[in-house]
C-alpha positions, 0 to 999 in steps of 0.5 A: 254191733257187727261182730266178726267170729274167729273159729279155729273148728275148736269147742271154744270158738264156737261156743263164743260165735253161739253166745255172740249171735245169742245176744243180738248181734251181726255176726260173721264167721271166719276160719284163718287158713295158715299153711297151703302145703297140706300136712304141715300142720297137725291133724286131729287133735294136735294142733290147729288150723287144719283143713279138718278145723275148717270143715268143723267151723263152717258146720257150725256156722251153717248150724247158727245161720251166719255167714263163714268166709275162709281168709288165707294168712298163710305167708303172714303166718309164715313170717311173723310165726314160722320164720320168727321161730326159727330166727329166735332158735338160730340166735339162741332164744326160745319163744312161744309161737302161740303168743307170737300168732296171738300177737301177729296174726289173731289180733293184728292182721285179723283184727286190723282187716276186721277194722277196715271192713267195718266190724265193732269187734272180735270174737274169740275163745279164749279165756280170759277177761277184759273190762272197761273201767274209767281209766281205760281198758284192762286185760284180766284172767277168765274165771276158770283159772285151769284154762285161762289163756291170759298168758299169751295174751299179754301181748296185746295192746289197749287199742287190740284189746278195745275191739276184743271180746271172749264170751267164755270170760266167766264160763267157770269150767271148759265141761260147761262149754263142751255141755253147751255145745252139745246142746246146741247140737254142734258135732265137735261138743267133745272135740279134744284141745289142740295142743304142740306146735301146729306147724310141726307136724310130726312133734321133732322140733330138733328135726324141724330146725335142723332141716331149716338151720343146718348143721352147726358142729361146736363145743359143750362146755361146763361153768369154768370153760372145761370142754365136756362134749360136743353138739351139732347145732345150739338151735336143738337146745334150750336152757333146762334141757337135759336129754339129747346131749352128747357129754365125753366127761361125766360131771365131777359129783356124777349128777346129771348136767342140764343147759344153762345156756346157749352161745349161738356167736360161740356155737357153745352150750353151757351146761352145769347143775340143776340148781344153777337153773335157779335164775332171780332176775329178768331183764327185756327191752321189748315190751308191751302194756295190756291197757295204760301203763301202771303209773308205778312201774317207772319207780318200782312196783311188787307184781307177780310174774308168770313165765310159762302159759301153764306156770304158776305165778309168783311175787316179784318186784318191777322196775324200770331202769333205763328202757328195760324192763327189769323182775327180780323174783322173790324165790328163784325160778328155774329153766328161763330162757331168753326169749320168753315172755315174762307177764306180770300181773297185780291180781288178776290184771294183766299190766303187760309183758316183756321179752325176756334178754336177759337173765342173772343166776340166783347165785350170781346176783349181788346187791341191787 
């Protein structure tokens, strides 16, 4: 099989390439370049795709004795990532730029040009699991529950995840990967995992925003309207933020007020009390199924849903109504924001994910 190896210059992805040119395949390296301004993103351990990470890939393919090519997503990645960040913040939304670059960039445009060029499969590190049952292709957890990315694989479609392959899907512990590396001699055995956001270097996302979106001065008003501060831009705030806020009147009980929402058409945010937080249902029109739709959802099917990568997740029922997508939770969930994607899961399988547009409060929903 002709296999194409993405290696970010992490431990995982290497430690894949290893297994993959272990088990008797044809197997090419590449390292994604992102960014052409050096600086813009994180260097060391903070993040990703720097030039570092390119030196550290090319090692190890020189060490496996593979050929390693550099290919240079960088204005892909600008748009479909960068931009998209910004785009969802100034509409008042917050998204996951991993699940985005997982989505648009390590497994479409790669996996598209992979294709072309004649490659059976990729490669990755991440952990997760697919399977090939009769019924066609399934999405599910990695062994190690700690690390499992399946989250923000959720994205992917049947046809992206046919030509995908994670080697580390059973690896029970990431300390067995870092021990593996190492005896294979690889010199970033004990690299540390990246981690943030990779294209904002110096970890101020208000910052990063306010240098793309401006100034947009408006008003921080309570759940009845009562104006009780000011802002310079909504797109410096998400739902469940409660630092960094400029608040003239104090709450009535003197507790802490937290973001409820964010009004971009107003320039309002909404803020109130931490248990306002508490949200029971989801809603989202933009979804994506990570295999063959589960005949049930159409009517109604009780899943889990995660909504946060490192969340834990919880039981929930699904249905279709309409062409959206709607959870409602059986115990509240707290700082959804739209934006985000909700994964559902029926054990360890993936069914898929939605955007998330919607959401009603816990002590706002009625009836069905």
């Amino acid at each position: 099989m002709k296999v194409l190896a993405a290696m970010s210059g992490g431990v995982d992805s290497a430690v894949a390439a290893a297994r993959a040119v272990d088990a008797g395949h044809e197997v090419v390296g590449v390292h994604l370049a992102l960014s052409r301004m050096p600086g813009t993103l994180r260097t060391g351990s903070r993040g990703c795709c720097t030039v570092e990470d390119a030196m550290d890939a090319r090692r190890v393919a020189d060490r496996l004795g593979i050929p390693f090519y550099v290919w240079d997503f960088s204005e892909r990645f600008h748009a479909d990532v960068v931009q998209d960040f910004v785009d969802e913040y100034a509409a008042g939304r917050t998204p996951n730029p991993c699940l985005r670059c997982n989505e648009k960039i390590k497994f479409e445009a790669l996996l598209d040009r992979a294709i072309g060029l004649g490659f059976d499969r990729v490669v990755t590190g991440h952990y997760a699991r697919v399977e090939h049952p009769a019924s066609g292709v399934e999405l599910h957890r990695a062994a190690d529950w700690a690390k499992d990315q399946s989250y923000v694989l959720g994205v992917l479609t049947a046809e992206q995840l046919a030509h995908c392959w994670f080697p580390l899907a059973s690896t029970p512990t990431k300390a067995e990967v870092r021990a593996e590396a190492a005896e294979r001699g690889f010199l970033l055995a004990q690299k540390p995992d990246s981690h943030d956001i990779c294209f904002i270097p110096d970890g101020d996302t208000r910052g990063f925003l306010a240098e793309r979106l401006g100034s947009d001065p408006g008003e921080i008003v309570d759940r009845d309207g009562a104006v009780v501060g000011s802002h310079e831009g909504v797109h410096g705030y998400t739902v469940g933020q409660r630092r960094g806020m400029a608040l003239g009147v104090p709450s009535p009980d003197g507790r802490p007020r937290f973001v409820l929402e964010v009004k971009p058409s107003t320039r309002q945010l909404v803020v109130g009390p931490k248990e306002a937080l508490a949200v029971s249902r989801l809603a989202g029109t933009r979804i994506s199924h990570a295999g063959a739709p589960h005949p049930d959802l159409a009517d109604g099917l009780d899943i889990e849903v995660q909504i946060r990568a490192h969340a834990d997740p919880v039981p929930a029922h699904a249905r279709m109504v309409g062409d959206e997508l709607v959870i409602d939770a059986v115990d509240p969930l707290t700082g959804v924001a739209t934006g985000q994607s909700a994964v559902l899961y029926l054990g360890t399988r993936v069914l898929g994910q939605v955007t998330i547009d919607r959401t009603v409060a816990a002590d706002e929903l009625v009836g069905g």
